[in-house]
N, C-alpha and C positions, 0 to 999 in steps of 0.2 A: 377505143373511144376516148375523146379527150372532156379532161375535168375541168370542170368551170368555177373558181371560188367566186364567190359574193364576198364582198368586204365592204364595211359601213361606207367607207371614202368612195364608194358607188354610188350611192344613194346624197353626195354630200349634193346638196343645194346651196349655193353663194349668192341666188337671186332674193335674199331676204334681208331685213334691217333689224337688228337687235336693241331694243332700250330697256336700263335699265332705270327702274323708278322705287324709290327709299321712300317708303307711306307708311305710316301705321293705322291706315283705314281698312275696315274691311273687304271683302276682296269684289262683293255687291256694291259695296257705296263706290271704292274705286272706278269698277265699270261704269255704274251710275255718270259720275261726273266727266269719264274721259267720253260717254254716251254725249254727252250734256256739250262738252269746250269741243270735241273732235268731230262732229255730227256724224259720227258712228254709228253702228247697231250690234255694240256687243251685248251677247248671251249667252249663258250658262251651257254648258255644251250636257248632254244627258250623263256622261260617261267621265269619272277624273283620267289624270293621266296615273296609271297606277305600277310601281312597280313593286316585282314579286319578291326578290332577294330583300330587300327592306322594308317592307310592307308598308310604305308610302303610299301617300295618295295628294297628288296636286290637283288643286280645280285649276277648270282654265275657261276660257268665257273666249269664245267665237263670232265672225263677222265674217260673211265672204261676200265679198261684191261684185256681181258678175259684170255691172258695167266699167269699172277700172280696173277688174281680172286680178281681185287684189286680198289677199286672204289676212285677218289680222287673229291674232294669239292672244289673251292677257293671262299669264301665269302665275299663280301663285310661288315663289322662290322653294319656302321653306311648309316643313312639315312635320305634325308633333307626336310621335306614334308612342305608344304606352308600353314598355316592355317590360314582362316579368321574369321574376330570379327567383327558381325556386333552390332552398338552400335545405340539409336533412343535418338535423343537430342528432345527437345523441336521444331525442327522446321524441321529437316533431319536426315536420317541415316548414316552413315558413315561406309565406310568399312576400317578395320585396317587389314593387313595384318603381318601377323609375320612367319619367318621359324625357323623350331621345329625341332629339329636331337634326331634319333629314332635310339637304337640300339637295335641289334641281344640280342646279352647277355649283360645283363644290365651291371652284373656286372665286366664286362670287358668292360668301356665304351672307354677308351683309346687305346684299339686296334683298329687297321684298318682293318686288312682284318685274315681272322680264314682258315684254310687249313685244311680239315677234309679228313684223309685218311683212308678209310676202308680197312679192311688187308683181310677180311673173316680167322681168324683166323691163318697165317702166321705171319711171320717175317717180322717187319719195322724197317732198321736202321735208327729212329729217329735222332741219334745225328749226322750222317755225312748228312742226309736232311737238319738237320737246319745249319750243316756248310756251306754247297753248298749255303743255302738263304742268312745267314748272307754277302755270299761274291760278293754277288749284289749290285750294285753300287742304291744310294740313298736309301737301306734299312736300317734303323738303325736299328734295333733290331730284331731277333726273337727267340722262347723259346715255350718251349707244355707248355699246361695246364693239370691241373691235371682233369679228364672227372665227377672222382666223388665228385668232392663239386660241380659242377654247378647247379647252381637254372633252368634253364630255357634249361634243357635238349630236352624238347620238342618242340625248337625250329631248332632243328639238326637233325630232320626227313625229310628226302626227301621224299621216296615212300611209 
């Protein structure tokens, strides 16, 4: 009987647009206003993106639109998880507390929040989305990334 592996690069999807957007709003108000300039309907999805090995957890806030067949993301980047250090002296242990910020894709650690639109194969005018975002008050910057040099593709899998 012959073996079959699965490997991520199966499941890789290139029919998507990656933006990255540098805010220091929170991650409601953000939706709020890309809701507001994009006429959107992003919403808080029930469930974060969580992972186990680092006990992360990113919100991300959802839209799918069945009539332009067209699913959008908004990600939270990064994430502040609380870890402790328990250390035994000679006489007591002590607990040292430290917070440790954990990001989506590593190597985009200065992004704030990633906006992943799936086209299913249609048409995204990238560059008038990102003008719309750019003309959001407190966003200073936003710009796609390029989907294929990312390291850590398979952290962009929803279902």
């Amino acid at each position: 009987m012959a073996i079959h592996k699965l490997l991520v690069d199966d499941f890789e999807d290139l029919n998507y647009s990656l933006l990255a957007v540098h805010c220091e709003m929170d991650d409601y108000r953000l939706a709020y206003f890309l809701n507001q300039s994009l006429e959107t309907r992003l919403a808080r999805t029930r469930e974060d993106l969580d992972f186990v090995t680092s006990l992360a957890s990113f919100s991300v806030f959802e839209w799918i639109n069945p009539q332009l067949q067209t699913n959008w993301h908004l990600i939270k980047n990064s994430c502040l998880v609380e870890e402790v250090a328990i250390s035994q002296g000679l006489f007591s242990e002590t607990n040292q507390k430290s917070w440790v910020s954990h990001s989506l894709l590593p190597e985009y650690q200065s992004v704030d929040y990633l906006l992943k639109i799936n086209n299913g194969g249609g048409f995204i005018n990238e560059k008038q989305i990102l003008n719309k975002i750019q003309k959001i008050t407190n966003v200073s910057t936003a710009y796609s990334l390029d989907i294929s040099q990312l390291k850590s593709k398979e952290h962009l899998i929803f279902n």
